[in-house]
C-alpha positions as CSV (number, residue, x, y, z in Angstrom):
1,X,95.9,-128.0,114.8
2,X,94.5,-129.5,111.5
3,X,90.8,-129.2,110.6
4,X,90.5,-132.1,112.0
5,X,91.5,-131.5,114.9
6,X,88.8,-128.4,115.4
7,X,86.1,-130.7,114.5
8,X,87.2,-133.0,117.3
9,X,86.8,-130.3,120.0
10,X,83.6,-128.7,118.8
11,X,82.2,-132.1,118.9
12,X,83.8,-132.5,122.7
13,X,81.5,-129.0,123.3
14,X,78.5,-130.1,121.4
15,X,78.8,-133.6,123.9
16,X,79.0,-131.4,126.8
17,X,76.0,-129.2,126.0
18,X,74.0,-131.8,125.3
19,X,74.2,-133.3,128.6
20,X,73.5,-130.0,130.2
21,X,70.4,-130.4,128.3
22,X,69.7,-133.7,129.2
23,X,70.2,-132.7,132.9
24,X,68.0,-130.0,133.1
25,X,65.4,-132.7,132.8
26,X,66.3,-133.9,135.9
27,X,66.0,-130.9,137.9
28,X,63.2,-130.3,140.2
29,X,63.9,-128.5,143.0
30,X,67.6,-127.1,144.7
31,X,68.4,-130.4,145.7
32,X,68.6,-132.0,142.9
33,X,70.4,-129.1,140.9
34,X,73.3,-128.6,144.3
35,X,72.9,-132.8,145.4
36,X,71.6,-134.6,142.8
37,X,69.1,-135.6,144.9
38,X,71.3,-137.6,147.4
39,X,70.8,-140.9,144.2
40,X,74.5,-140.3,143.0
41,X,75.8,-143.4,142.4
42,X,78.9,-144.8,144.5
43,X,81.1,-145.4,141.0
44,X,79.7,-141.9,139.4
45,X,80.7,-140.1,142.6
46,X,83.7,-141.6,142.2
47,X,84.9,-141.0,138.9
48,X,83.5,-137.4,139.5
49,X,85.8,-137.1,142.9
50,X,88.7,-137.8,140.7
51,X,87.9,-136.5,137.7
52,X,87.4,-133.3,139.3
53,X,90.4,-132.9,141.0
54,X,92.4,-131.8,137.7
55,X,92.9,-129.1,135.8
56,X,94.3,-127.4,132.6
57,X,97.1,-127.1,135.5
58,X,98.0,-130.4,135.7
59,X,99.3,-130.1,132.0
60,X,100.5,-126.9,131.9
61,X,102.2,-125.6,135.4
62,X,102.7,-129.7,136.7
63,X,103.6,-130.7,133.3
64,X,106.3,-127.6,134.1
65,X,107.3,-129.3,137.2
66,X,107.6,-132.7,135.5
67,X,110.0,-131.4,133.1
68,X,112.0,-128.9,135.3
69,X,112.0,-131.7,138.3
70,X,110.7,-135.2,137.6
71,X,109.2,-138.0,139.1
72,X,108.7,-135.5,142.3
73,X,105.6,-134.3,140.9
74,X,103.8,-137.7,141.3
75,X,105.4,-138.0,145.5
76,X,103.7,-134.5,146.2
77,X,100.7,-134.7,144.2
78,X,98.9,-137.9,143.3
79,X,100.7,-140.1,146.1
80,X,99.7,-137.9,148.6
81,X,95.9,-137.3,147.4
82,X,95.8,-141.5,147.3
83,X,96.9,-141.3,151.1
84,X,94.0,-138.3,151.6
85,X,91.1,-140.1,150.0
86,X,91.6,-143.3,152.1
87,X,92.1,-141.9,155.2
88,X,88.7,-139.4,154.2
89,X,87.1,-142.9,153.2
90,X,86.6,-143.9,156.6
91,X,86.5,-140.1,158.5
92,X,85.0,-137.8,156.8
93,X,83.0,-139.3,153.1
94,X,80.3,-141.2,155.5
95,X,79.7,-138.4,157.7
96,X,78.8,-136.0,154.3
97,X,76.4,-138.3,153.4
98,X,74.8,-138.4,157.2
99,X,74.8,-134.9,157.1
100,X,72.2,-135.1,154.4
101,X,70.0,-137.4,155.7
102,X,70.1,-135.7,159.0
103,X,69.9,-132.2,158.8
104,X,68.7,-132.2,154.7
105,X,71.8,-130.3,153.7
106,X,72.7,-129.0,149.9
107,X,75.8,-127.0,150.7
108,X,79.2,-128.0,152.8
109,X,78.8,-124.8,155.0
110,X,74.7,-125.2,155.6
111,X,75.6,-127.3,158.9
112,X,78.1,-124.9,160.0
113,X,74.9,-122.8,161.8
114,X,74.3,-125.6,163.8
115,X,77.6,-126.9,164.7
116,X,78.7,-123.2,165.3
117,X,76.6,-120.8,164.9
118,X,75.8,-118.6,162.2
119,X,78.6,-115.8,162.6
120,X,81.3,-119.1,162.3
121,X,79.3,-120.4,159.2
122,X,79.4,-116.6,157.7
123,X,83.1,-116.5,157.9
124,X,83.8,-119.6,156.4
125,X,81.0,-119.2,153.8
126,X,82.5,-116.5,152.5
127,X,86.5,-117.1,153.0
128,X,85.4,-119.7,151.2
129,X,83.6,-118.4,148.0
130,X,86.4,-115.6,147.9
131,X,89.6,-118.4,147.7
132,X,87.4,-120.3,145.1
133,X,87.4,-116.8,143.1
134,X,90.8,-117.4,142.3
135,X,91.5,-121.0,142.3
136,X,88.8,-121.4,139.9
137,X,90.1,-118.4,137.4
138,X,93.7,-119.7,137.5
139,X,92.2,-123.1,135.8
140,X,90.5,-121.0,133.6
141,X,94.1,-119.5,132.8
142,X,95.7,-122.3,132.2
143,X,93.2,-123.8,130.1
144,X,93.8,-120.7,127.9
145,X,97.3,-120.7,127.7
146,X,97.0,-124.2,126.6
147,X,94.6,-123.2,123.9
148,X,97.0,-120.7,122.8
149,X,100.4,-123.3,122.6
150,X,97.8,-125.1,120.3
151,X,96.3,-123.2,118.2
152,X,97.5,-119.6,118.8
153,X,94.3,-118.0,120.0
154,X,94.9,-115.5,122.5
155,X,95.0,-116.3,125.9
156,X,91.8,-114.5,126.9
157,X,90.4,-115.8,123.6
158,X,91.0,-119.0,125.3
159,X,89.4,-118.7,128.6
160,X,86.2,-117.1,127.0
161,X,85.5,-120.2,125.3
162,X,85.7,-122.6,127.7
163,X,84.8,-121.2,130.6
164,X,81.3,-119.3,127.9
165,X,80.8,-123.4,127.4
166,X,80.7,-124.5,131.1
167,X,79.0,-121.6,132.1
168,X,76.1,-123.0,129.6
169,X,76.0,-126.3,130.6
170,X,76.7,-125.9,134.7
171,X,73.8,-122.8,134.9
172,X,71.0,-125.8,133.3
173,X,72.2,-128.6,134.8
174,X,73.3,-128.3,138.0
175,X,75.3,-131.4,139.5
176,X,73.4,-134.1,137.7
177,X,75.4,-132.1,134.3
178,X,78.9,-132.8,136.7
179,X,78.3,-136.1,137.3
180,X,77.2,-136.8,133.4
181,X,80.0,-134.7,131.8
182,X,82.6,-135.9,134.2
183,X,81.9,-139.3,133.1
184,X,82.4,-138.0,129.7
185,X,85.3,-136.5,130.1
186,X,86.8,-139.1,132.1
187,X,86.5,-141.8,129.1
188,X,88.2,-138.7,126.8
189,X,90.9,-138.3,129.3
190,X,91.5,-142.0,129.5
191,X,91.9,-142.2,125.8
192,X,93.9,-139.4,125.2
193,X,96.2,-140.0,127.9
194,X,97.0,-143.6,126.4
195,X,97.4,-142.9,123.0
196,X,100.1,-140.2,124.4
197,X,101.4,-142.8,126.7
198,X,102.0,-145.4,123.7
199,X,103.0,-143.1,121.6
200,X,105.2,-142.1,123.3
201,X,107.0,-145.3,124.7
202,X,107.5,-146.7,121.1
203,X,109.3,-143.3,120.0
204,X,111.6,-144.2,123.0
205,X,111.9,-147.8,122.1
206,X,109.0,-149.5,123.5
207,X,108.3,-151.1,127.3
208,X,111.8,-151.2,128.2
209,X,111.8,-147.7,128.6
210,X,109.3,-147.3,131.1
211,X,112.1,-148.2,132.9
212,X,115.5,-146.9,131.0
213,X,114.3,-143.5,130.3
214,X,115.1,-142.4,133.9
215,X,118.6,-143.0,133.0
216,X,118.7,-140.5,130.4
217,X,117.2,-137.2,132.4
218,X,118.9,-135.0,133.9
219,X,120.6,-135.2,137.4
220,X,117.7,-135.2,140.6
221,X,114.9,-136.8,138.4
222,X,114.9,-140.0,139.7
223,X,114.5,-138.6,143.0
224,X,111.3,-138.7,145.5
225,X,111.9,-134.7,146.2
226,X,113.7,-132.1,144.3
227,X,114.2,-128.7,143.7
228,X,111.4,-126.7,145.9
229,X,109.7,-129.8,146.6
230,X,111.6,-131.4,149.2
231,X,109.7,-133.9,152.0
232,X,109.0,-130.8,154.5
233,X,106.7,-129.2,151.1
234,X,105.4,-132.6,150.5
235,X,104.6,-132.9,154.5
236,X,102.7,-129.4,154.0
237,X,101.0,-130.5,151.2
238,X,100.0,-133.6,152.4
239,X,98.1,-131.8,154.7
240,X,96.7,-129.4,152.5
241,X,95.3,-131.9,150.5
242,X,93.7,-134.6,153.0
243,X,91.6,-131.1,154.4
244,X,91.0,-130.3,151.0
245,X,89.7,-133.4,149.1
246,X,88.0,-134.8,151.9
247,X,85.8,-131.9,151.7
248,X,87.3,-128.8,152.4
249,X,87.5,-128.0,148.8
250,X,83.6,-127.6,148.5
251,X,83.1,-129.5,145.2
252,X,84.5,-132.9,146.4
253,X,82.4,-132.7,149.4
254,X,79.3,-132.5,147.4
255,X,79.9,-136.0,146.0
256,X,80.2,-137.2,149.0
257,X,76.7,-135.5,150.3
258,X,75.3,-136.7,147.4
259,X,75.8,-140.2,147.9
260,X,72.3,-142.1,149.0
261,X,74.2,-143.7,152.0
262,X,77.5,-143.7,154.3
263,X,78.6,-146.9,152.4
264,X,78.5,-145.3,149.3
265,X,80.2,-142.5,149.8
266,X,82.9,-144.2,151.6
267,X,83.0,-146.8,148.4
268,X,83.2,-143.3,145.9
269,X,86.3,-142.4,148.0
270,X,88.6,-145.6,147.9
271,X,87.6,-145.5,144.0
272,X,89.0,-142.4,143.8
273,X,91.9,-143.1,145.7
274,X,92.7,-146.0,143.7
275,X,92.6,-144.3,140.1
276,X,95.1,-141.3,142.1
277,X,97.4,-144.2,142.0
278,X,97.8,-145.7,139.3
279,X,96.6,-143.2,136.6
280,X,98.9,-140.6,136.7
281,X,101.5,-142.9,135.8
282,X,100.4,-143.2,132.8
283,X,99.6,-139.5,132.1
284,X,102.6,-138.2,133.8
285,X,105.2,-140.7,131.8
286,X,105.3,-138.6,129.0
287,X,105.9,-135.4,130.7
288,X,108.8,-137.1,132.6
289,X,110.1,-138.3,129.4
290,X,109.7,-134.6,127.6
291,X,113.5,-133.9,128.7
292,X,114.6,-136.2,126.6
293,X,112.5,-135.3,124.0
294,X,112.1,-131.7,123.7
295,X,115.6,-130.4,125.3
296,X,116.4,-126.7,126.6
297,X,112.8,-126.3,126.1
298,X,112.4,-122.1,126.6
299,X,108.7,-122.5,128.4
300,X,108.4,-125.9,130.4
301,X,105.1,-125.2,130.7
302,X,104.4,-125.8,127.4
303,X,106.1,-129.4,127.0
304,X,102.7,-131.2,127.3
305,X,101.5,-129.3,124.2
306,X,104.7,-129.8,122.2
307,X,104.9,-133.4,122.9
308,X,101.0,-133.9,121.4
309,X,101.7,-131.9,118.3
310,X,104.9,-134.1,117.7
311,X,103.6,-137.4,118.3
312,X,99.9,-137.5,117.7
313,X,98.0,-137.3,114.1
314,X,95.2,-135.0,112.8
315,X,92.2,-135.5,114.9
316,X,93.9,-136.8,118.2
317,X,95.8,-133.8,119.0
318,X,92.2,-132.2,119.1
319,X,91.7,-135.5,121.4
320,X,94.5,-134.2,123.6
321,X,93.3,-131.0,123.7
322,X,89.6,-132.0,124.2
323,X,90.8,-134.0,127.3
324,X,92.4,-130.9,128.9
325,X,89.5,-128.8,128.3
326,X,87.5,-131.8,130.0
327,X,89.6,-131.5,133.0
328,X,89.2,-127.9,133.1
329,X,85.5,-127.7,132.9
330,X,85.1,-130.3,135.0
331,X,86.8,-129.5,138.1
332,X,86.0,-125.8,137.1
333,X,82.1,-126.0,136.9
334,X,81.6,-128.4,139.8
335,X,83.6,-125.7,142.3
336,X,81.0,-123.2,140.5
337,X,78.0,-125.5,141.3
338,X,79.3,-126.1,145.1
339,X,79.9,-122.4,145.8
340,X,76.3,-121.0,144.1
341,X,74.6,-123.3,146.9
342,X,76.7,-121.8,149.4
343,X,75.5,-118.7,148.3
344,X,72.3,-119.7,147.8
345,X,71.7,-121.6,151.4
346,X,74.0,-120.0,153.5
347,X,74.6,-116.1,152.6
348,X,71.4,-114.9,150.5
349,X,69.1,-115.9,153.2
350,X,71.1,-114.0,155.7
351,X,71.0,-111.1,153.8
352,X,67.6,-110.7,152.9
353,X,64.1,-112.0,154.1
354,X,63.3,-112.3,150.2
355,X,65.7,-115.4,150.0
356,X,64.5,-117.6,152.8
357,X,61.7,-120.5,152.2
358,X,61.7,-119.5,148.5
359,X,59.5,-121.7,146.6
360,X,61.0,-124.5,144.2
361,X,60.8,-122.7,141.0
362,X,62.3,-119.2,142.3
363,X,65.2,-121.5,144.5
364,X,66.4,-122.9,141.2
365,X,66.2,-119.7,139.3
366,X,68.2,-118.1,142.2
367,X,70.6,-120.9,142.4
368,X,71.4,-120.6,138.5
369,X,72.0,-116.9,138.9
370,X,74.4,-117.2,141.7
371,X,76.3,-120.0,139.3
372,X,76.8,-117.7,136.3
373,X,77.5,-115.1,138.7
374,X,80.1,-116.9,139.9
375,X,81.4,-118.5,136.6
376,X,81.7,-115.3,135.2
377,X,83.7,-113.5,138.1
378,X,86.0,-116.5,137.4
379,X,86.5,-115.3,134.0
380,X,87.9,-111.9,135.0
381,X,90.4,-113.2,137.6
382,X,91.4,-115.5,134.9
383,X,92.2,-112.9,132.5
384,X,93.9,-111.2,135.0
385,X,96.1,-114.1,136.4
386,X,99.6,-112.6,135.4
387,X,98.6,-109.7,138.6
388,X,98.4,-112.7,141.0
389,X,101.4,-114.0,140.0
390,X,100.8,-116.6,137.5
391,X,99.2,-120.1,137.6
392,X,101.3,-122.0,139.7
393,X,101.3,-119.2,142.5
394,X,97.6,-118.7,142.5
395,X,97.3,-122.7,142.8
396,X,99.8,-123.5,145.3
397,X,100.3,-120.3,146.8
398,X,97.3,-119.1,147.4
399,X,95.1,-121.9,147.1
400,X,97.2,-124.4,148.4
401,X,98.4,-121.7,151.9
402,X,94.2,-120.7,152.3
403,X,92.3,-123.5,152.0
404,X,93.9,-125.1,155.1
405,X,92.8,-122.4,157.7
406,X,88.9,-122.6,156.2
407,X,88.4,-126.0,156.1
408,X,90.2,-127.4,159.4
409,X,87.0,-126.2,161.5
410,X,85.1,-127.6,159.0
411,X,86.1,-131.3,158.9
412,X,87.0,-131.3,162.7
413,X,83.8,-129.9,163.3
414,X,82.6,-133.9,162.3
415,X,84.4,-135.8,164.5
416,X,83.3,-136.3,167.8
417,X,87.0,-135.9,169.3
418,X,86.7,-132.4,168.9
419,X,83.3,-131.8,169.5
420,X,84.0,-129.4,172.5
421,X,85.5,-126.9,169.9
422,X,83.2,-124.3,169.4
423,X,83.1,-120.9,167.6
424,X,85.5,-119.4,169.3
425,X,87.9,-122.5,168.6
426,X,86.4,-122.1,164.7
427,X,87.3,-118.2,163.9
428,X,90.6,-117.9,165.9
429,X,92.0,-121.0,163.9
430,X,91.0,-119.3,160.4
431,X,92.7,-115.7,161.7
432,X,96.1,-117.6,162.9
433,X,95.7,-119.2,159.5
434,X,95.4,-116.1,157.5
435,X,98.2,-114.1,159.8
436,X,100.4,-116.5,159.3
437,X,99.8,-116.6,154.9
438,X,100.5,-112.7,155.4
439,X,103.9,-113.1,157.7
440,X,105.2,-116.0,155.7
441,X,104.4,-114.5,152.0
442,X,104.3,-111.1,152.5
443,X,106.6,-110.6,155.8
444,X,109.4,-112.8,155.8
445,X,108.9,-113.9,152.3
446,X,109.3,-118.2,153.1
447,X,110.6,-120.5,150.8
448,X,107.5,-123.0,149.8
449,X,107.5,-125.6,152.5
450,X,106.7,-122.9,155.0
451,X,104.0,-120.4,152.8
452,X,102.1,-123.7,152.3
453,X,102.6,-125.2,155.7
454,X,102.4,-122.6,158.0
455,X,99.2,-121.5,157.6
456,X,97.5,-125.2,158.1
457,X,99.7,-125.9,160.7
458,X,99.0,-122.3,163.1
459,X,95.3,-123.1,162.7
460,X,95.4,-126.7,163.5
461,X,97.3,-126.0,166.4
462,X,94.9,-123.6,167.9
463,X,92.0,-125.3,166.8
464,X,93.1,-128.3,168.7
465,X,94.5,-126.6,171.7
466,X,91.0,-124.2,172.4
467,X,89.0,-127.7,171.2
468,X,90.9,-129.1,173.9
469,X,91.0,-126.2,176.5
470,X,86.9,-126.2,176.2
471,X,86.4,-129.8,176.8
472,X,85.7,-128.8,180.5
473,X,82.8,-127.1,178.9
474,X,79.5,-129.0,178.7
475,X,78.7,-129.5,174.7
476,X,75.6,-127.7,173.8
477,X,72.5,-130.7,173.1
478,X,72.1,-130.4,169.3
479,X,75.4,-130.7,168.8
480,X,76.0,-134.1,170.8
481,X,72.9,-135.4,169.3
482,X,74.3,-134.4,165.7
483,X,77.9,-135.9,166.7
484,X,76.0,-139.3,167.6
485,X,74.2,-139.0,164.1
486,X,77.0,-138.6,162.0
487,X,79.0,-141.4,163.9
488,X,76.1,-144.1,163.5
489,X,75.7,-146.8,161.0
490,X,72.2,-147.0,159.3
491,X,71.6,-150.1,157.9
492,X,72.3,-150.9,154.4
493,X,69.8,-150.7,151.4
């Protein structure tokens, strides 16, 4: 890192203070700090949805798994979020944005009460805001051991400053500041990730190595699954992923619920899906190629840092570097944003009188507590990641194994084919969930496949089988009159 290079990055943070800043002008009231109003833009929305589903991860543990396994890594990850956000185009992205014309929601679990009731919406409220604890502080830890293959800093050092930066901006701005700053860091990310890209390809001898550097890596490379990511953990993990990015991952429901119709959300989905496909083969290629490049490499999951340092000049390593910090921040302070309305609609108000019909001024001065709150909780599990496990384990493991079991009565809970499911159908599928992350991790200690899968696939099959077990059940009024809502078209604007 050259001087340079610094400048570059404190100019990236100045940026994304400034439209913090130029946010808080735009908030009035809750729901335009949680929702943005319900006026997001379909192509914002978007490019938010996308933009916020990477990390600091993406280039240090999946840049690992690039260079350890290959062209894998793109199968398992960005193919099968492309096949989530189009089938969530048309099932679940229009019914977010009902819900908020409906029932005037600002939080994914606010509807929960309703649907359930509010013992059902409790439990997932807070499974919730405990599994976003630490999927949120393992970004945070990646983004700091990325700062440290850069510059040296300490790893702690690391997550300090970014997350002390996002913590600024997110606790002023709200989502309007996500939507503005993802933007921003999506034009960063696009032209850090070519310059790489090009770089790149001419060290290896121009366009024809697009295709003639798979030649050249090692045995298994070429392949659609490898290693530990065979097509029963891609399976798993397709399913992990169409629950979470269709909205049971908090943040990427609120894009949707902030959209001003059911069109528009649905449009913000298939744009997202499309970028999913073809970007990350252009910001994977030089991972896949790092083999090559940087051989018997001691710490894979540094080979995205080492390739920027050795092909990009001054300045655009702190591009690079900027870009990863963009990702960080931005999926990391839009999950904060998400889960501080959860905790500001949904669990403050049932634990104290002093929380419900606050007035405009306190909601918002509640709703930025709960955020930096939040944020900063984030920080300590970060620091602490090596206890978990590491990164990838917190991500995949724990992340990827929980988030299956919370959201499934979540997003079912939309569609009217299982609208006889009710709370019991809710809370047992979450407890099989859960018992069967503890038997599978901590019990028989499974390979991958099965510590992800298991736990999705035990609650989906009791969800369904009470949902369907109860359909001789009459369904309580409000909630066929809220299934007919959320199914109907409202005319276009």
């Amino acid at each position: 890192m050259t001087t340079g290079d610094y400048i570059v990055v404190a100019l990236f943070f100045l940026v994304m203070v400034y439209i913090g800043i130029i946010s808080f002008r735009k908030i009035k009231a809750s729901s335009d700090f949680f929702v943005a109003g319900g006026t997001a833009p379909w192509w914002l929305a978007g490019i938010s949805h996308h933009i916020s589903g990477y990390s600091g991860v993406v280039f240090v543990a999946y840049a690992g798994v690039a260079y350890q396994y290959g062209f894998t890594l793109y199968v398992w990850w960005a193919f099968s979020i492309t096949l989530a956000c189009i089938a969530g185009a048309y099932l679940f992205a229009p019914r977010w944005a009902r819900l908020r014309q409906e029932l005037s929601i600002e939080s994914p679990t606010e509807y929960l009460a309703l649907r359930y009731n509010i013992g059902t919406q409790q439990l997932m409220a807070w499974s919730g805001v405990v599994l976003k604890l630490f999927d949120v502080g393992a970004k945070w830890a990646s983004i700091g051991i990325l700062l440290n293959g850069f510059t040296g800093l300490p790893i702690s050092t690391g997550i300090l400053l970014s997350a002390g930066v996002s913590l600024l901006y997110i606790t002023i701005g709200g989502l309007w500041a996500d939507l503005y700053t993802d933007l921003a860091q999506f034009v960063v990310q696009i032209v850090a990730g070519f310059v790489l890209f090009f770089a790149v390809m001419n060290h290896l001898g121009g366009t024809e190595s697009l295709l003639g550097i798979w030649d050249d890596l090692p045995e298994g490379h070429t392949d659609l699954f490898n290693g530990p990511y065979t097509s029963g953990f891609f399976i798993a993990f397709l399913a992990v992923v169409f629950l979470s990015y269709n909205g049971g991952t908090w943040n990427l429901a609120a894009r949707y619920i902030a959209a001003p119709s059911a069109h528009s959300a649905k449009k913000s989905a298939l744009l997202s899906a499309g970028l999913y496909a073809f970007w990350p083969l252009i910001l994977f290629f030089p991972m896949w190629a790092a083999p090559v490049l940087l051989p018997d490499l001691a710490d894979p999951n540094q080979s995205y840092a080492e390739l920027t340092q050795m092909f990009l000049p001054a300045g655009l390593v702190g591009l690079v570097l900027a870009a990863m910090f963009a990702n960080t921040m931005s999926m990391t302070t839009s999950d904060a944003n998400t889960i501080s309305a959860v905790i500001t609609r949904d669990i403050l108000p049932l634990a104290s009188d002093r929380f419900r019909n606050m007035p405009r001024k306190r909601s918002l001065r509640v709703a930025r507590t709960a955020t930096f709150t939040f944020t900063l909780l984030t920080m300590i599990i970060a620091i602490e990641a090596d206890r978990f496990g590491g990164v990838i384990e917190l991500i995949i493991g724990w992340f990827g194994a929980l988030v299956g079991p919370v959201s499934i009565p979540m997003l079912f809970g939309l569609l009217p084919w299982f609208k006889h499911a009710g709370a019991t159908a809710a809370v047992a599928s979450i407890l099989t969930g859960l018992a069967a992350f503890v038997i599978t991790t901590y019990g028989l200690q499974a390979g991958l496949a099965a510590r992800v899968g298991a736990p999705v696939l035990s609650a989906g099959i009791v969800f369904i089988a009470l949902a369907w077990f109860q359909s001789r059940h009459p369904v309580r009024p409000e909630v066929e009159t809220l299934m007919r809502s959320l199914s109907a078209e409202r005319p276009r604007h």
